[in-house]
N, C-alpha and C positions, 0 to 999 in steps of 0.2 A: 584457850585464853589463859595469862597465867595471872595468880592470884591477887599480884600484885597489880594488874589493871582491873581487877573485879572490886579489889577496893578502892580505888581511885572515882570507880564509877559508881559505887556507892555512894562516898563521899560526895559526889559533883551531884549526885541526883537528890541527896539531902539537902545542900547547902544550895544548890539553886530555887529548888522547891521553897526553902527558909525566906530568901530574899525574896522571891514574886511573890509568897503569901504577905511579907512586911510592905511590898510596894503596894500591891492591892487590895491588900484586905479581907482575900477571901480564901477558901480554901484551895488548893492546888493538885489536881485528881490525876492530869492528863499528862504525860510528857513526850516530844517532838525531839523523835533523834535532829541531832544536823545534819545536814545537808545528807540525809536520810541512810546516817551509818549504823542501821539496822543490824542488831546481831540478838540470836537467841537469847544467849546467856546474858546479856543485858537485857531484854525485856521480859527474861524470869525475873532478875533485879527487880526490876524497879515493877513489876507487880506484885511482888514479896513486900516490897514496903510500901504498900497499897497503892500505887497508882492502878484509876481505873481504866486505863486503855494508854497505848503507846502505840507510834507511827511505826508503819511498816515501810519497806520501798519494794516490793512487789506488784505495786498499780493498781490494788482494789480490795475492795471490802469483801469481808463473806461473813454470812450468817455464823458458820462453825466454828469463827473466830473472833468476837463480836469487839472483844479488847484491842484487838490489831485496825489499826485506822488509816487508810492509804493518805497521803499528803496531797494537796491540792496545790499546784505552782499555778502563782499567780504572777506573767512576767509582761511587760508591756513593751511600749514600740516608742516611749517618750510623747506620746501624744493624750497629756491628762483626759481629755473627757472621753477618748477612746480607751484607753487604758480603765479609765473608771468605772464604764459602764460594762467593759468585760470581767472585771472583777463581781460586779455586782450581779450579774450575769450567771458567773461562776458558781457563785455562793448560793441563788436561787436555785440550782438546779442540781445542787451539790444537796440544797434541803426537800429535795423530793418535784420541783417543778420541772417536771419533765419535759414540760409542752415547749417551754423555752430551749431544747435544745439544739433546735435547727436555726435559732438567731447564733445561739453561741457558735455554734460548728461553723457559719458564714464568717461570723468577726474574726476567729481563732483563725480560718483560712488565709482572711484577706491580711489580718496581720501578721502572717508567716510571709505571704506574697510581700507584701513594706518592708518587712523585715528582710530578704533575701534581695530584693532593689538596693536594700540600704548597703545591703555587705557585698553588694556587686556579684551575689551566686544565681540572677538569673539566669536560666539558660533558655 
């Protein structure tokens, strides 16, 4: 990567970090590649300048890497209380509630199934 994008991404990790601590008020630890453009030398970056953990796009957590945090897409089908409750769904099981994972696996199914009605790729 050349230098010149290592400091750009310094910069954008400093000055975004500045604004969400001024929006929120609180300290700012964590940072979420976009649309999960995951690169080493970027999250030596921004753990150098203490963030405590940064998204990976590799699909999962491991103990050996405890800073690396897989992303969780939360995408819906336009149907708010379906959409909501799989979200909520998500997050429960995402914080250790495991027993809940075969409601989610059902919803995540049947809304792929809508989903694929919707785009005409039933087959």
């Amino acid at each position: 990567i050349p230098e010149q994008t290592l400091v750009r991404w310094k910069d954008e990790l400093q000055s975004s970090r500045e604004v969400l601590e001024q929006i929120t008020g609180r300290c700012i630890d964590h940072f979420c590649w976009p649309r999960s453009a995951w690169q080493p030398q970027g999250e030596a970056l921004a753990l150098g300048m203490g963030y405590r953990s940064t998204t990976n796009g590799d699909g999962h957590n491991g103990p050996d890497q405890p800073w690396r945090v897989s992303r969780v897409h939360i995408g819906g089908i336009g149907r708010p209380f379906i959409d909501l409750w799989r979200f909520v769904l998500e997050i429960q099981v995402f914080r250790g509630h495991y027993w809940l994972w075969p409601l989610l696996w059902v919803l995540q199914k049947t809304m792929a199934h809508v989903w694929r009605i919707r785009k005409g790729r039933l087959s």
